[in-house]
C-alpha positions as CSV (number, residue, x, y, z in Angstrom):
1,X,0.0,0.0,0.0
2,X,1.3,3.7,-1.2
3,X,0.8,6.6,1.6
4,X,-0.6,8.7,-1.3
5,X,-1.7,8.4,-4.3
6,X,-3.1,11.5,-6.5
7,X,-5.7,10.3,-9.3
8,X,-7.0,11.5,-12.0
9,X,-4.9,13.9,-13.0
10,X,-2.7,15.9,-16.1
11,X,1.0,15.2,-15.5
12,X,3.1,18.0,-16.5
13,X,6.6,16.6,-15.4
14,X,8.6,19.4,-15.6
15,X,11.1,18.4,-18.2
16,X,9.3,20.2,-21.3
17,X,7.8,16.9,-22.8
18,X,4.1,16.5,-23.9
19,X,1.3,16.3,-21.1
20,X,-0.5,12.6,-20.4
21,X,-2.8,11.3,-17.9
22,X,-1.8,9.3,-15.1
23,X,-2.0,9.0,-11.5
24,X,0.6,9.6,-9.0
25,X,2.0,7.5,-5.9
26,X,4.3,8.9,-2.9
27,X,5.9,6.7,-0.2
28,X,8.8,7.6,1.9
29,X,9.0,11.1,0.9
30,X,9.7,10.0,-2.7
31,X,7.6,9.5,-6.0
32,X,7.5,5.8,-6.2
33,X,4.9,5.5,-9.0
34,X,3.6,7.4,-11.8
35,X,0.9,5.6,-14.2
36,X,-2.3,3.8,-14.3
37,X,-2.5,3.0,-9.9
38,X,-6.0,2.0,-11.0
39,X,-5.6,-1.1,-8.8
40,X,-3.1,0.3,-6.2
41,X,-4.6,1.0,-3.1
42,X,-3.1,4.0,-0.7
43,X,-3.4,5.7,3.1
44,X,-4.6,9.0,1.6
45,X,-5.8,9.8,-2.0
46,X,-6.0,13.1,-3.8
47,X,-8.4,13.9,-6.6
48,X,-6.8,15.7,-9.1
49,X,-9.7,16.0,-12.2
50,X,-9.4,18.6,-14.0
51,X,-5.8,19.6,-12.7
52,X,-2.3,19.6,-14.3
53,X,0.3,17.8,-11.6
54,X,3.5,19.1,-11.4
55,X,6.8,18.9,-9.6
56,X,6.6,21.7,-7.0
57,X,7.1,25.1,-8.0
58,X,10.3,26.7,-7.0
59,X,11.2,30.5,-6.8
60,X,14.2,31.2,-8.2
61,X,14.6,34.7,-6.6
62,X,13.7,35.3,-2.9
63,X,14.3,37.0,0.2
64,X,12.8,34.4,2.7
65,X,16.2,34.2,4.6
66,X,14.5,34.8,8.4
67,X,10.9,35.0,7.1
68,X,10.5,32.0,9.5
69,X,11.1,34.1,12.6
70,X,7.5,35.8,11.8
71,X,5.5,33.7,10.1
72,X,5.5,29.5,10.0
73,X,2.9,29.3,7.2
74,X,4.4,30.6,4.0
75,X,1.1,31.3,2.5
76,X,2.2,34.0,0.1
77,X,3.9,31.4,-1.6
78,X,2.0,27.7,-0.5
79,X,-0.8,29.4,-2.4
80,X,0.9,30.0,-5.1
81,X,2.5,26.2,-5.6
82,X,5.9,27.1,-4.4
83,X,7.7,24.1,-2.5
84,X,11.2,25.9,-2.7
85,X,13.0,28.8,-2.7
86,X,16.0,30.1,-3.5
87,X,16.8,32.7,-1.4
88,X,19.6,34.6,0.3
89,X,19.7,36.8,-2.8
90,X,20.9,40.4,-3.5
91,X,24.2,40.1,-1.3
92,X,22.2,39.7,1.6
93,X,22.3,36.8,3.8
94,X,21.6,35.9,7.3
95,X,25.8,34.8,7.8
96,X,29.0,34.7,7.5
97,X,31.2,36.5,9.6
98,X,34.4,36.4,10.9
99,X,34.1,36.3,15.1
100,X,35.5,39.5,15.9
101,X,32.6,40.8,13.4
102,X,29.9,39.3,14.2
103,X,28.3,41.9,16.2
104,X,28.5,44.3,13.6
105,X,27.2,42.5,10.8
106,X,23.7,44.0,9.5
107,X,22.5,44.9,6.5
108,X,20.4,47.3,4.6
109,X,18.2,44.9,3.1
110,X,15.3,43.6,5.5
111,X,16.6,41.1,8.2
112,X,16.8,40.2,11.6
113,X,20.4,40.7,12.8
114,X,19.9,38.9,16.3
115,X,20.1,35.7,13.9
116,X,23.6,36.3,12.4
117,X,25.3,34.0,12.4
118,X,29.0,33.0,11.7
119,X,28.5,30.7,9.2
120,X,25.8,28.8,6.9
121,X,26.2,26.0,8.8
122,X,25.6,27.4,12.5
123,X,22.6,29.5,11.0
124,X,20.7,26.2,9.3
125,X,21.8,24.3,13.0
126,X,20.3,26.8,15.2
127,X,17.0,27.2,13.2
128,X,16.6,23.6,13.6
129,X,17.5,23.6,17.2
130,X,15.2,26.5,17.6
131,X,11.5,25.2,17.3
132,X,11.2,27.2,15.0
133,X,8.9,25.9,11.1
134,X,8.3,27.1,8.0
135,X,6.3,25.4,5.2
136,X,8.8,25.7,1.9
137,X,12.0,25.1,1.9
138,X,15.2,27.2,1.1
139,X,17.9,26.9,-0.7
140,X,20.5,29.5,0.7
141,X,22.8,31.5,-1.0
142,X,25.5,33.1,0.3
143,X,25.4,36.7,0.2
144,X,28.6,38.7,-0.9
145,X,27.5,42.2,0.9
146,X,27.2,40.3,4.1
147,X,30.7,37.9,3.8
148,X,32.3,41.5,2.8
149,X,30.8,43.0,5.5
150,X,31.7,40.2,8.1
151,X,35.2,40.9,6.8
152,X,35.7,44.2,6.8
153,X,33.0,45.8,7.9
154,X,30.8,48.4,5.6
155,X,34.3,50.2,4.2
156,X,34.6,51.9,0.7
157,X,38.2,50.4,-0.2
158,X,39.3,47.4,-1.7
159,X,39.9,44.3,0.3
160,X,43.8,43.7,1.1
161,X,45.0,40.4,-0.2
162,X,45.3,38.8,3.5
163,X,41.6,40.0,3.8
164,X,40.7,38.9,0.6
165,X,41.6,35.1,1.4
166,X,39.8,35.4,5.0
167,X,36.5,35.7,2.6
168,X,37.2,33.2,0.5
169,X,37.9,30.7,3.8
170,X,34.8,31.6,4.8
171,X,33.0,31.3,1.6
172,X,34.6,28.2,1.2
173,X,33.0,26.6,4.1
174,X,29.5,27.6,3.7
175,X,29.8,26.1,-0.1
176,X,31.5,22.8,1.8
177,X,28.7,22.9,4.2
178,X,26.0,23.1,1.3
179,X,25.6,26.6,0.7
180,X,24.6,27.0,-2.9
181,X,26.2,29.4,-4.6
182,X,27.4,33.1,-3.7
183,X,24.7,36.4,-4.5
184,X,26.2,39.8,-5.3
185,X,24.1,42.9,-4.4
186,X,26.2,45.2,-6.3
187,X,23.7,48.5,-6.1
188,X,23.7,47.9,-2.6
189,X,26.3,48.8,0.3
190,X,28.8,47.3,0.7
191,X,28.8,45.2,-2.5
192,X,29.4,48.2,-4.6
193,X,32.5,48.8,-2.8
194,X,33.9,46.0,-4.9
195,X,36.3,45.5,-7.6
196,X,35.8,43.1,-10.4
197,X,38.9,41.5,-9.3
198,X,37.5,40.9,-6.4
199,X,34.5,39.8,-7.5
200,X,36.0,37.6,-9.9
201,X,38.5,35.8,-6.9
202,X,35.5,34.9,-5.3
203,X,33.9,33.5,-8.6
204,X,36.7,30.8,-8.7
205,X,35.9,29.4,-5.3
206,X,32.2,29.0,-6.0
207,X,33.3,27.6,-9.1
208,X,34.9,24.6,-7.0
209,X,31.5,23.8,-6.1
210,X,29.9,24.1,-9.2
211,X,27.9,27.0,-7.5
212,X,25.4,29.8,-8.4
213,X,26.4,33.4,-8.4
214,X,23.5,35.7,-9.1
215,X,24.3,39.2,-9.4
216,X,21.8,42.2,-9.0
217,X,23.7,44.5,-11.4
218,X,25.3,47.9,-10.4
219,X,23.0,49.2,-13.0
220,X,19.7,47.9,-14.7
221,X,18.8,51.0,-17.0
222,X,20.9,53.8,-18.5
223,X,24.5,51.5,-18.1
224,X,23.2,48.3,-17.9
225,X,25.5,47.2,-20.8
226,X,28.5,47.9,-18.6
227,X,27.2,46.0,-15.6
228,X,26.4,42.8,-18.0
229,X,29.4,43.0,-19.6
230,X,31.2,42.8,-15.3
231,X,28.7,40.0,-14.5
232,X,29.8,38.1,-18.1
233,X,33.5,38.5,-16.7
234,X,33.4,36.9,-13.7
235,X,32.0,33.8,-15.9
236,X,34.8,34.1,-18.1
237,X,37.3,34.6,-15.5
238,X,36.0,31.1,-13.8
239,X,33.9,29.2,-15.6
240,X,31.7,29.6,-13.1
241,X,27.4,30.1,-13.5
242,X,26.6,33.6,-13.6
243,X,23.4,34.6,-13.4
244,X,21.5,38.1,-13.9
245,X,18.8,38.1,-10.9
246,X,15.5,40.1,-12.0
247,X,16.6,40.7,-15.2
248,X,14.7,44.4,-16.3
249,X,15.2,47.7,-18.1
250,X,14.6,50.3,-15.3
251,X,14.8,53.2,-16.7
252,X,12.6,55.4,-18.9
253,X,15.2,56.7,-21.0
254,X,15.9,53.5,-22.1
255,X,12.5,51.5,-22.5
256,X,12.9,49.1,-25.6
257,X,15.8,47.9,-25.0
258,X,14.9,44.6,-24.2
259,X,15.8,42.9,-27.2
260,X,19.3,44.3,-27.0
261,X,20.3,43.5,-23.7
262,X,18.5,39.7,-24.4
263,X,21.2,39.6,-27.7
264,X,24.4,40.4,-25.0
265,X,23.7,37.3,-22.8
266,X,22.5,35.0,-26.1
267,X,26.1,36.1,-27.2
268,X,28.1,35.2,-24.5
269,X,26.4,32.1,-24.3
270,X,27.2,31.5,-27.7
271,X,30.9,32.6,-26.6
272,X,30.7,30.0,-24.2
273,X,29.7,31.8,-20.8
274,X,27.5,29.5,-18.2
275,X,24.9,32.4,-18.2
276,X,20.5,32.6,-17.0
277,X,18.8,34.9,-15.9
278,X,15.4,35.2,-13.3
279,X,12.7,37.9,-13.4
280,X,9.4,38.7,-11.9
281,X,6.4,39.7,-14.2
282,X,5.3,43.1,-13.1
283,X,6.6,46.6,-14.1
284,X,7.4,48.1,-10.6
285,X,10.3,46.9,-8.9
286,X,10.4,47.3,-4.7
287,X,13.2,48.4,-2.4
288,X,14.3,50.8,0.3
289,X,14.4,54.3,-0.3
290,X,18.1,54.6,0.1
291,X,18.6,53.5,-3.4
292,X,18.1,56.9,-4.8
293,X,20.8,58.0,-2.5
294,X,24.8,58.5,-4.1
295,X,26.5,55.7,-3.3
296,X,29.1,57.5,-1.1
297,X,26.4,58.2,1.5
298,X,25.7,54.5,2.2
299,X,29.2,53.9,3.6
300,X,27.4,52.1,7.0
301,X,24.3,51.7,5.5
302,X,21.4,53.3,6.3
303,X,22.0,54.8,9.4
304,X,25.1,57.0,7.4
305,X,22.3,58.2,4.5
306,X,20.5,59.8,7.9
307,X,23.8,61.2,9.2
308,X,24.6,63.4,6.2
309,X,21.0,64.6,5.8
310,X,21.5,65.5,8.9
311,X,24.8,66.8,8.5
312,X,26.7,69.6,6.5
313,X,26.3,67.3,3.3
314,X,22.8,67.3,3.3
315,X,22.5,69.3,0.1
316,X,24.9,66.9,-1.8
317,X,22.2,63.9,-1.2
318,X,19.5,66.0,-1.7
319,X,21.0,66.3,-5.1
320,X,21.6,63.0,-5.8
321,X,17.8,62.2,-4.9
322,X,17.0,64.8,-7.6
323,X,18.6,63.1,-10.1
324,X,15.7,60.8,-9.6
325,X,13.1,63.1,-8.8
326,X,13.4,66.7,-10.1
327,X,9.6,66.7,-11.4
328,X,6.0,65.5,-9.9
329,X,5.7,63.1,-12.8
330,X,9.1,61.1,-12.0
331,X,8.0,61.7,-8.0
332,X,4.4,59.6,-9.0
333,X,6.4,56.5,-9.4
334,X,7.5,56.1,-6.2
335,X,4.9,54.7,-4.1
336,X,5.6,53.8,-0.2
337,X,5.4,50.8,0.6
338,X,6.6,50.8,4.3
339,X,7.6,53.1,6.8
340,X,10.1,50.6,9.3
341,X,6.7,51.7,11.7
342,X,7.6,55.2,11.9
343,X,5.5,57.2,10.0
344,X,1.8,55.0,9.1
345,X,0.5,58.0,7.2
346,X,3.0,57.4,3.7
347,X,2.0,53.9,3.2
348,X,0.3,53.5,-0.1
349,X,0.8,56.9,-1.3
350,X,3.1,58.5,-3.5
351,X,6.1,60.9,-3.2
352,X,4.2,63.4,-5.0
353,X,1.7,62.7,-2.6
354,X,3.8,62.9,0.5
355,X,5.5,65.7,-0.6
356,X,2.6,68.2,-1.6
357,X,-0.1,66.7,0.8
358,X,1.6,66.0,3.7
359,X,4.9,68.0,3.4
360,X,3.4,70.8,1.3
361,X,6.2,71.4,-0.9
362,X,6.9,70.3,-4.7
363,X,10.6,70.1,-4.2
364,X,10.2,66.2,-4.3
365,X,14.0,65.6,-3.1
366,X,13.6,67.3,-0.1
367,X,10.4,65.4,0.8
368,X,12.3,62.0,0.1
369,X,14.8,63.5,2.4
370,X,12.5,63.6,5.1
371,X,11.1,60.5,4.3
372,X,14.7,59.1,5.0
373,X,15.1,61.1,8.1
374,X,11.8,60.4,10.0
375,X,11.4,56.3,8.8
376,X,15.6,56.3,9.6
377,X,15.8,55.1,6.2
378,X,13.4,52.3,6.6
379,X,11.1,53.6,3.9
380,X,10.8,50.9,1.4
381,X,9.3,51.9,-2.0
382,X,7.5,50.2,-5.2
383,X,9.3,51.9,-8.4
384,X,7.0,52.1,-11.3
385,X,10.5,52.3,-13.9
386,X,9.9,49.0,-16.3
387,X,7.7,49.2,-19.6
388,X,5.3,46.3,-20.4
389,X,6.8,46.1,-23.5
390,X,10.2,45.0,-22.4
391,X,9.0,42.9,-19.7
392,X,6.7,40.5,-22.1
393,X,9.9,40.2,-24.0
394,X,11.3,39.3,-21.6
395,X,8.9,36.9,-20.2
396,X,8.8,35.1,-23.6
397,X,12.5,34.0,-23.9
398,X,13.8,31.2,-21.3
399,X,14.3,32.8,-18.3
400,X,13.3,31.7,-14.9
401,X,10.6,33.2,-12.6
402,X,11.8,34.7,-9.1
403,X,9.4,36.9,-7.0
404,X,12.2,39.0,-4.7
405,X,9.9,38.7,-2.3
406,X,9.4,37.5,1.2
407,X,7.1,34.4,2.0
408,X,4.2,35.9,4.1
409,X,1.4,35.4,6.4
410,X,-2.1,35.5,4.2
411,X,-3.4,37.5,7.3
412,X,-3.1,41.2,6.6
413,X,-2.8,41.6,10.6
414,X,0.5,39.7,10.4
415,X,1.9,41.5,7.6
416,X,3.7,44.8,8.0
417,X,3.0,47.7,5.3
418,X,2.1,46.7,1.4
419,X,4.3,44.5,0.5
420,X,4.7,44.0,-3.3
421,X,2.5,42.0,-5.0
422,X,5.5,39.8,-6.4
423,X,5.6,38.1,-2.9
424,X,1.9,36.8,-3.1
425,X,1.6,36.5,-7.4
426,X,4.6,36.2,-8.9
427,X,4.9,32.5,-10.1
428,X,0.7,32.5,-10.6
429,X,1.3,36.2,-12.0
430,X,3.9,34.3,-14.4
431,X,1.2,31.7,-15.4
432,X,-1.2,33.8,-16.4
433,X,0.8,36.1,-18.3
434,X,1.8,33.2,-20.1
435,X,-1.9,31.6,-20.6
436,X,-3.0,35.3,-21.6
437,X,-0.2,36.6,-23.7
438,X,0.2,33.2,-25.0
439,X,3.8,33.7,-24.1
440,X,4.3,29.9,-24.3
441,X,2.8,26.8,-23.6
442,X,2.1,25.1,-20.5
443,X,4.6,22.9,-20.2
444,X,7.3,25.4,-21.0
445,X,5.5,27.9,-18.8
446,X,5.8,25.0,-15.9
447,X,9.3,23.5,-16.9
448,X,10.4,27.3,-16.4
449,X,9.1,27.1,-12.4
450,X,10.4,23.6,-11.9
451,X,13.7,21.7,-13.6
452,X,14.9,25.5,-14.7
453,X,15.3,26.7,-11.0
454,X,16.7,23.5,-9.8
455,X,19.1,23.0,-13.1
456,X,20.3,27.0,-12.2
457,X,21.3,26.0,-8.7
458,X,22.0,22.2,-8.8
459,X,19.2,20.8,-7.8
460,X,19.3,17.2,-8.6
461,X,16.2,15.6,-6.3
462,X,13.9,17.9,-7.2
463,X,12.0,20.3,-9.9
464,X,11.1,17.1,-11.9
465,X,8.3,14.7,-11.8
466,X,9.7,11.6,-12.1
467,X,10.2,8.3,-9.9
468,X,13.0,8.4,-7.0
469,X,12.8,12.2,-6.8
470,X,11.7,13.8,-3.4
471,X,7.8,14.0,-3.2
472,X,7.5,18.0,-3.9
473,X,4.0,18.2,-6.2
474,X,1.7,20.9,-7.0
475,X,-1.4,20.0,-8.4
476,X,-3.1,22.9,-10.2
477,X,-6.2,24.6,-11.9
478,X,-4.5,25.9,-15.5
479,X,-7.5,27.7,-16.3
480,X,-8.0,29.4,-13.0
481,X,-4.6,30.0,-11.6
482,X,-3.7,33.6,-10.8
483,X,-3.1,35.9,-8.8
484,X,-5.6,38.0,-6.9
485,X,-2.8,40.4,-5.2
486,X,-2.9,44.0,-6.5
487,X,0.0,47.3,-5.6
488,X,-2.6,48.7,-3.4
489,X,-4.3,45.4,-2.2
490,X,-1.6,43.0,-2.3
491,X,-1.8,40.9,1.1
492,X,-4.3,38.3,-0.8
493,X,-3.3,34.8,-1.3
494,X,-3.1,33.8,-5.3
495,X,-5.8,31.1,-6.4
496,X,-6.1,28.3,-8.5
497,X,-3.7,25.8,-6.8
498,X,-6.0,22.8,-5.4
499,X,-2.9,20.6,-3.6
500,X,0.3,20.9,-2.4
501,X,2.7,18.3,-1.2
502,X,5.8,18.7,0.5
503,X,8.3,15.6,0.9
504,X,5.3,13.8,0.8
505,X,3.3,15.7,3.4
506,X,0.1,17.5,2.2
507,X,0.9,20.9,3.0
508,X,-2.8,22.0,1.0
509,X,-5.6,20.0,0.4
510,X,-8.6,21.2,-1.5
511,X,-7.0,25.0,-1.8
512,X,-7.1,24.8,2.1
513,X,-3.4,25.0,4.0
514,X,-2.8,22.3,6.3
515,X,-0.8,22.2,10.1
516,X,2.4,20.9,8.1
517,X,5.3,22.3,8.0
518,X,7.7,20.5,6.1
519,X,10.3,23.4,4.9
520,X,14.0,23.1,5.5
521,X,17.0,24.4,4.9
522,X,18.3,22.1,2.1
523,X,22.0,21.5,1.6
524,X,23.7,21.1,-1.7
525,X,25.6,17.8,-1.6
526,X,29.1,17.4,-3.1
């Protein structure tokens, strides 16, 4: 007797290949049968009429890292069919430091710095000695900001070569340990306070582990040629996979480009570069505030962006902010999304709002300004700076699907701010583009949320539907699913999933969430 068997269903199996009917059996955490289990008899059965089944989705782009410490359920992405994701993204991760730095490791990304720890290793340890759950699992990058910064702190200079090789030590032994890859978050302090060299040292060692390195770029508009062309070179340097995370034209000035930049990475792969790329189907992009700042005023994050506001260099951010926002129709695409729970009253308006409603002025660079000063740069902001154009070209060539988002409570009283809808739609947001826009067919549109994500990062026991791999299913509604998640209303739970299983644990059942919480940390194995 199986412990499950789902019937009736479509199998989709990841790989690409044609859809067939057959029925499904999971024992031991594994897919032990896939066929006609007309005869078979099993603990628990699943109807699946009417539904494609597919090898758990997996979010190739997330920020999940701690997510655990406020919410066990994961509903944001449960509800969208998401068993994994791949997270510690952007340079940001919840480790490594060296011991004498481990106090003063934080970041400028969301996280919770009382769970830094000194490697990947003692962070996965003490979350399972913790008591603490969460229902998907991860599988954690390392981030370059934070191993830089539990080097040498948040310094603009270049490492020294006896500094250099403490990184790659510790680097070292978070890949050894099952780390999967290394992110760089090089628009973001202190990653930007790299060289390529640098950059490029670290590449080799990742490449020992045939490891991941995803790279948000130093620019993704008016030079994003330039910071292709640095993420390309650390694949040539190495032979390591390189990887473009949310792959997206973000400037006005340069909306159309899409095909171009598509033709730089379709080169180099040509040339021979181990090169993908991950995006998320919406036009607004999300972080904090601070990234309209000049990169000079992050040294230390965001605390220093306050400090010279509040200094004698005030007028030289202010500046730089203008750059961004020197008119009221540039200032409408900045929407607040959170306020660090300083100042309620901005959520879910604009700057141009902020600034002539609530701060009665129209010089929108001062009233980010005081945004930065009275949330202590905690503001975080939706940027309305992609064209729909370029992201449904995008979308239509073979990239994978990442939300860079956060895996959330569905209850709106557990959720600070407005979160971007990407955390709640963006893999059913992907689906129905696709279904809509007839980007591609089903099976691509799925093979794209399964075997690409675990092929990018070395997967092997998962993203395919096939016997021996770990149990991870989702059984789905392709006429249905979508998201329901809007900029404004975005705490609402995608639809159109009917089952998910998790290592062969029903984590939903009949578009209801069960008790289960089955996520881990996963470790790559050597």
């Amino acid at each position: 007797m199986e412990e499950l068997i789902i019937r009736g269903g479509t199998v989709i199996d990841g790989t690409g290949a044609p859809r067939y009917k057959a029925d499904v059996a999971v024992s031991g955490g594994v897919i032990t049968a896939i066929g006609d289990l007309t005869g078979v008899k099993a603990a628990k059965e699943l109807d699946a009429a009417g539904c494609i089944v597919a090898p758990g989705f997996i979010d190739a782009h997330s920020h999940s890292d701690t997510a655990f410490l406020r919410d066990s359920s994961g509903a944001s992405k449960l509800f969208q069919g998401v068993t994994t994701e791949v997270s510690g993204q952007c340079g940001y991760s919840p480790f490594p430091a060296l011991p004498e730095r481990l106090e003063s490791s934080t970041s400028e990304l969301d996280g919770d710095d009382d769970w830094y720890c000194q490697s990947f290793d003692s962070f996965v340890k003490r979350f399972e000695a913790s008591g603490h759950q969460m229902a998907v699992n991860q599988a954690i990058l390392v981030g370059h900001g934070s191993l830089r910064a539990g080097t040498i702190g948040y310094e603009d200079r270049q490492v020294t070569p006896e500094e250099l090789e403490q990184m790659k030590a510790l680097l070292r032994k978070d890949l050894q340990d099952g780390a999967w890859g290394l992110s760089l978050g090089l628009e973001y302090s202190p990653g930007f306070f790299a060289s390529a060299d640098e950059l490029r040292e670290l590449g080799k060692v990742v490449k020992e582990f045939d490891g991941l390195i995803p790279c948000h770029m130093r620019n993704e508009g008016l030079e994003i040629d330039k910071a292709i062309e640095e993420v390309l070179s650390i694949g040539r340097a190495s032979g390591v996979h390189v990887h473009v995370a949310h792959l997206k034209v973000d400037n006005y000035k340069v909306h159309g480009r899409a095909p171009e930049v598509w033709a730089l990475l379709e080169k180099a792969r040509a040339e021979g570069v181990n090169v993908t790329a991950d995006m998320y189907p919406f036009i607004a992009s999300c972080t904090s505030l601070t990234i309209r700042c000049p990169q000079w005023s992050k040294e230390g994050g965001g605390a220093a962006v306050v400090d010279f506001l509040q200094g004698p260099r005030r007028q030289e951010v202010i500046e730089g902010i203008r750059t961004h926002y020197f008119n009221a129709e540039r200032a409408e695409t900045c929407l607040f999304n959170g306020d660090g729970g300083l100042w309620p009253e901005i959520v879910g308006k604009t700057l141009r709002y902020v600034a002539e409603e609530l701060l009665h002025t129209t010089d929108y660079a001062e009233a980010a300004a005081e945004v930065l000063i009275r949330t202590k740069a905690r503001a975080g902001c939706i940027f309305f700076v992609m064209s729909e154009e370029d992201m449904l070209y995008f979308l239509s060539k073979d990239v994978g699907i990442g939300s860079d988002g956060y895996a959330y409570s569905g209850d709106p009283e557990k959720v600070p701010g407005k979160p971007h809808p990407r955390s709640f739609a963006a893999i059913s947001e992907f689906l129905r583009r696709a279904r809509e826009h007839k980007l591609c067919d089903l099976e691509e549109a799925v093979r794209r949320i399964t075997s690409k994500g675990a092929d990018m990062i070395g997967l092997a026991d998962r993203g395919r539907l096939q016997v021996g791999k770990v149990a991870d299913i989702t059984v789905f509604d392709p006429e249905t699913v979508g998201p329901r998640a809007t900029y404004l209303d975005s705490i609402r739970l995608s639809q159109g999933v009917r089952h998910v299983v998790i290592a062969g644990g029903v984590a939903m059942e009949n578009g209801v969430q069960t008790d289960l919480r089955a996520g881990k940390f996963l470790r790559k194995q050597h």
